[in-house]
N, C-alpha and C positions, 0 to 999 in steps of 0.2 A: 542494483536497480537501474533501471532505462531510464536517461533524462528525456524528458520529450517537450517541444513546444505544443499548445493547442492551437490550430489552425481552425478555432469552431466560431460563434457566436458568442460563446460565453456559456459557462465559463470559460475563462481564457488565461493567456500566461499572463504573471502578473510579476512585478518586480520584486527584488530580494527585499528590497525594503519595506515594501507593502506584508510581504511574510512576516516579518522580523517582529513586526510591533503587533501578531496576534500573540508573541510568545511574553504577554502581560496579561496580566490577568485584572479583570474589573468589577467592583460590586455595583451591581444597577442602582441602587440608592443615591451611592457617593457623589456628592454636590460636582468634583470634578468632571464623571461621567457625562452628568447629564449635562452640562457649559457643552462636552463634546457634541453633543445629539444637534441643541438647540447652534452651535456654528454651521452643523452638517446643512441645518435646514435654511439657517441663512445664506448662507452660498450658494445653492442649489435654485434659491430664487434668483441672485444676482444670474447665475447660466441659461437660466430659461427665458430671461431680459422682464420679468415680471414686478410690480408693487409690491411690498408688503402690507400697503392698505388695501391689495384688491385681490391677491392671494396669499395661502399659506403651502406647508407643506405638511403632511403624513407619510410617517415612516411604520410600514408593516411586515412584522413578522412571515418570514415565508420566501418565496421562489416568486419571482415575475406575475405567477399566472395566479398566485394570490392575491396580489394589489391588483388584479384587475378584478377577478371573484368579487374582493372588498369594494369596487366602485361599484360594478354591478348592481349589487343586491344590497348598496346600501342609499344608491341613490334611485334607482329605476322605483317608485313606488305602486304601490296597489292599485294604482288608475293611471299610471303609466305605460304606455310600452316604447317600446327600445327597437328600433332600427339597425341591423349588425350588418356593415360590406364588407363579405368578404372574399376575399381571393388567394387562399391558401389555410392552413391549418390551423395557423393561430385565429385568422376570421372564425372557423369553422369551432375552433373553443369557445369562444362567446359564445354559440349556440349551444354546447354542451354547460355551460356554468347557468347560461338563461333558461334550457330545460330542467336541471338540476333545482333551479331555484323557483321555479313555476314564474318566471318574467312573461309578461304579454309581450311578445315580439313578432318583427316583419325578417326576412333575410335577404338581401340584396345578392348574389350572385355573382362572380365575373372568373373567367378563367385565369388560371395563375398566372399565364405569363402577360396577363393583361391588365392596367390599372382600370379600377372604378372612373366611372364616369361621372362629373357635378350634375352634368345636367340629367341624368338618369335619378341624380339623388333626389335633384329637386323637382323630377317629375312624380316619383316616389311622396315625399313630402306634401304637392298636393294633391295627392291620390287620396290619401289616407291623414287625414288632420287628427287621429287619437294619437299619430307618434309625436313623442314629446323628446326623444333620447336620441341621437347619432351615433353610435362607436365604429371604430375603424383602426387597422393596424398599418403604423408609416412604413416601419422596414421592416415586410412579411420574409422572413426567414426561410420559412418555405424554400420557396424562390433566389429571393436576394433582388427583388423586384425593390424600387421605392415609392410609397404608391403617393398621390398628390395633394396630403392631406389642405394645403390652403385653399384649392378650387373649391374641395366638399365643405370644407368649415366653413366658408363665404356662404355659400348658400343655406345651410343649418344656420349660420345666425341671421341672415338675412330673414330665414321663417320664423325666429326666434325660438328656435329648439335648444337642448342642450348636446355639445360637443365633448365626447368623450375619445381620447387616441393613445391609445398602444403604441408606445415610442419605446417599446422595450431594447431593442437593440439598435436605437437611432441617437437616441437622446445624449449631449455630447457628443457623440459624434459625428454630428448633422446638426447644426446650428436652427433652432428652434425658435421663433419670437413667437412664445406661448400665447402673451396679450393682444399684440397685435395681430395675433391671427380667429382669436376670437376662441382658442380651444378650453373651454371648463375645468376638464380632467385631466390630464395627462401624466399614463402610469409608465415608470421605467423598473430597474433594478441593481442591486450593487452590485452587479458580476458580470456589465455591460459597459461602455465605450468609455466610465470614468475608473474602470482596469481596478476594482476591487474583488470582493470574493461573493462567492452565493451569504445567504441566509437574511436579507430583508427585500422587499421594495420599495419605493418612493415615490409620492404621488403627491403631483401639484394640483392645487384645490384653487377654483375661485371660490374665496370667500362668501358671498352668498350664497351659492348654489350650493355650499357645503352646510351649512346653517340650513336652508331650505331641508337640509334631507335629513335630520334629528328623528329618530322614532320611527324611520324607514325602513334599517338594516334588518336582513333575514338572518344573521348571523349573530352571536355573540362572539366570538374572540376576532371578525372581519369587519364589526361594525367601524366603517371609518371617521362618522361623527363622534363616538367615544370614545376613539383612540385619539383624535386631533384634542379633544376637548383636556385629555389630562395630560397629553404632551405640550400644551400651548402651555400649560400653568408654569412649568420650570424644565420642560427637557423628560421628565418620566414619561417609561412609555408603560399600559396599561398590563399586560403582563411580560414575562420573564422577554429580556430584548437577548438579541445575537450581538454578545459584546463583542468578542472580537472580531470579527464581521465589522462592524462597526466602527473600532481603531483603527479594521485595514482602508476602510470606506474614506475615513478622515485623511488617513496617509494619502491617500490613491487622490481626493481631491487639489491635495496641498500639489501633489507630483501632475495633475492635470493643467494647473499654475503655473509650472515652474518651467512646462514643456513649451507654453506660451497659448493656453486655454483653449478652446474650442475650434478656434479658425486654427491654429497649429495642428493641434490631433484630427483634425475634420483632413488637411493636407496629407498629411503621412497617412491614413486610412485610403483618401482617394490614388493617390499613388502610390502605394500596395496593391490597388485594387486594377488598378490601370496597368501596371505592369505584368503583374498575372494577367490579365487575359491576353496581353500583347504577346507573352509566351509561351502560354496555352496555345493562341494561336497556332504562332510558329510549328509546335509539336501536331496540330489537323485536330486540336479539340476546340469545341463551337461551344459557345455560352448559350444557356437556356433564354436568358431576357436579352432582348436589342439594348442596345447602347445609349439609346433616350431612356430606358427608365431603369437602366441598373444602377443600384445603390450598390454605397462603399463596405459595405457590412459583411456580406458572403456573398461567392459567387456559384451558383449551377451549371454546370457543366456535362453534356451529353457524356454517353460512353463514346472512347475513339469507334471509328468505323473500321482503322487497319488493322486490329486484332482481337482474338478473344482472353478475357481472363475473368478471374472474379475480382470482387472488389473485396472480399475479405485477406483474399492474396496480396493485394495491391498496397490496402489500407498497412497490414503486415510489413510488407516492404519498407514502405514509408517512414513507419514509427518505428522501425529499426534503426532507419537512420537520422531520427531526432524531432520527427514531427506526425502528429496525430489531427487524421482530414473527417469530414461526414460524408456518412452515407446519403443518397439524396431523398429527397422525401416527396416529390414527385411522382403522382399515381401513374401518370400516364403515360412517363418517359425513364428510361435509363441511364439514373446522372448519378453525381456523385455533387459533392458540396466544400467548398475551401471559404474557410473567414480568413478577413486578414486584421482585425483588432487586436488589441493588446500588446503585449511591450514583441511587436514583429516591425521589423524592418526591411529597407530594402536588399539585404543580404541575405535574409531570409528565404523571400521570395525567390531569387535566381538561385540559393540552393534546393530550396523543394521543385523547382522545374528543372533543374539537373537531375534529381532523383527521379521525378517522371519519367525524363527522356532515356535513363536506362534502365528502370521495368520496362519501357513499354520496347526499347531495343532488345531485351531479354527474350522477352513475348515474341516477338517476332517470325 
């Protein structure tokens, strides 16, 4: 079998050690389990700089674009609607979860390689006084754009709206001051910048607005009022939870700690991210976003212009020789996509641009 690293968004490569401890097994009941749940969630407040008197957290069953499904439709209510900016695909999923779920919404617009505007939001905001909701995605993956979520949350609370943000692939590793920045909601995932595995997500609640939205959810197994409500009581989560998922979550935290927390990981991400393109460069490949608003998360990258190949060929190449890249997701251009999260380092980096630079001397 091929060993390979992920050079993706996540999932990503994760440490042996984070493996190691799904190979226990856990019953959901067990007093200990649930101690485990209820430290996840306290920790997770301390990383987002938040109160526990002024928020909580909820952990749910699923993939990234479930905890965001669950804020959706369990707080947008029936005299609600919901404002979505978007500027790449994950934007463009709120509109498919808020058609899905019959939400009363507006859609803000902006081209991918372009961040939203505040003051577009908040000419938007008083255009239209029935939105009562903002969501928005910090690091659109799409892209690898990182869009500016404190200008738009300033002005949504300044209107007094509610602020919701997609920090799925930001959170950890982009330093967040959730409170101080006025954001509500903020959903991420365990298979994102704190280097655990898929199978839940995590979503920081301000405690009122969370209370506010009891008897809202369009869902039963998504409702995130009554999933917080019987996870507050001792740590149980409402049905069958991703135990090991969860053990590696715990580990992956303790190991985010130890690395020197968030300003540590947020550096090794940005210099991963900075030395790729610097040698990207060098090799005549152009990055999709300018240099003002690219985020440390993944980066876009045109096709070279000196040669022809597929990128199924390339991708092939590649993970032969130990590492597996994206395809780009780019309607309108010909890229491909490199993350550099997870247990990657700067060795890494100058061996996947070695391997570039002889495909594309191959090519030739």
């Amino acid at each position: 079998m091929i060993q390979y690293k992920l050079l993706t968004p996540g999932p990503l490569t994760t440490t042996e050690s984070v493996k190691k401890v799904m190979m226990e097994d856990h019953c959901t009941w067990d007093d200990d389990y649930k101690q485990i749940t209820q430290k996840i969630r306290k920790n997770l407040l301390k990383l987002a700089h938040v109160s526990e008197e002024d928020y909580t957290v909820v952990l749910m069953q699923g993939s990234g674009s479930f905890g965001v499904e669950s804020v959706l439709t369990s707080v947008v209510g029936e005299e609600d609607k919901l404002l979505i900016v978007a500027n790449g695909a994950y934007g463009e999923r709120m509109t498919d979860i808020a058609d899905h779920a019959k939400l009363s919404y507006a859609v803000y617009r902006v081209d991918y390689d372009q961040v939203p505007s505040a003051q577009k939001v908040e000419e938007i905001l008083k255009g239209d006084p029935a939105i009562t909701h903002v969501a928005m995605v910090h690091s659109e993956t799409t892209s690898g754009i990182l869009n500016d979520i404190a200008s738009v949350s300033k002005v949504v609370k300044a209107a007094g709206k509610t602020m919701i943000v997609d920090a799925m692939s930001s959170f950890a590793g982009v330093d967040i001051q959730v409170e101080e920045l006025g954001i509500d909601f903020l959903i991420s995932s365990a298979n994102k910048c704190i280097q655990g595995v898929p199978g839940f997500s995590l979503i920081l609640c301000n405690r009122k607005k969370l209370i506010e939205s009891q008897g809202k959810a369009r869902s039963l197994s998504l409702d995130l009022y009554d999933q917080w409500e019987t996870m507050e009581k001792d740590g149980k989560w409402r049905f069958t939870s991703p135990t090991h998922t969860v053990l590696a979550f715990a580990k992956a935290m303790e190991e985010l700690e130890e690395e020197g927390g968030i300003q540590a990981r947020s550096k090794r991400y940005y210099d991963n991210n900075r030395l790729l393109i610097q040698k990207m460069k060098e090799l005549g490949i152009r990055t999709y976003i300018g240099e003002e608003h690219q985020g440390p998360i993944i980066t876009t990258f045109f096709y070279p212009e000196h040669c022809n190949f597929s990128f199924q060929e390339m991708y092939e190449y590649i993970k032969e020789r130990g590492y597996a890249i994206y395809p780009g997701k780019v309607t309108d251009a010909d890229t491909f996509r490199i993350g550099n999260i997870g247990e990657i380092y700067e060795e890494d980096i100058l061996k996947l641009c070695g391997i570039f630079k002889s495909f594309f001397d191959k090519m030739r």
